[in-house]
N, C-alpha and C positions, 0 to 999 in steps of 0.2 A: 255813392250810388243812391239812387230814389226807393224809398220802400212806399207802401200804403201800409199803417199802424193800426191794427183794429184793436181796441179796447173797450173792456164793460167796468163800470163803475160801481161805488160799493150798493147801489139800491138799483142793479139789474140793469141797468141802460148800456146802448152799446153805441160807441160812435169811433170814426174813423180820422186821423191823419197824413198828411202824406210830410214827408222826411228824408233828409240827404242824411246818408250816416255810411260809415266805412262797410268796404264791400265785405261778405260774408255775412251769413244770416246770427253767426255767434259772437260775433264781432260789434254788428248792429243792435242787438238785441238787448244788452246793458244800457246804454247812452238813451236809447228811444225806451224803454222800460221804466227808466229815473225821470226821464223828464214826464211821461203820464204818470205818475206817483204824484208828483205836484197838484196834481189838479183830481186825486183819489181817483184816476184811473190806472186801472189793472191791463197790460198787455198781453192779447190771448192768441195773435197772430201779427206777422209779416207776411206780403208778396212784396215780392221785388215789381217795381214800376210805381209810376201814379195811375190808380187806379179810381174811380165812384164806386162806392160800395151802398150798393140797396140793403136795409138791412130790415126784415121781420121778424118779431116775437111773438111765438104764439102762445098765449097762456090758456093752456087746457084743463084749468080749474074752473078759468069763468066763460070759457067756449069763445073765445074772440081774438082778430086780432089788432097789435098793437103797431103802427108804423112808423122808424124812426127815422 
């Protein structure tokens, strides 16, 4: 099955994957979890599909935002 991987890394950034991994979201979630570990990213969600993921941070400390 396709998922879209969304992961944030250890200095806040968030970026996206897409990935074939065995159906079920508990199933998928180990395999795709180990392989962003590799590269010090943390996985914070799956959708099932290949998806484009827009992704904004807003940091409300310095009033701006950031586009990734």
């Amino acid at each position: 099955m396709t998922y879209t991987a969304i992961f944030k890394n250890n200095e806040g950034g968030y970026s996206y994957s897409i990935y074939d991994a065995p159906h079920g979201f508990l199933a998928a979630w180990s395999p795709i979890a180990k392989d962003g570990q590799q590269d010090d990213r943390h996985l914070i969600a799956l959708v099932p599909g290949n998806h484009q993921v827009g992704l904004i941070v807003l940091n409300l400390f310095h009033n701006h935002a950031e586009s990734l």
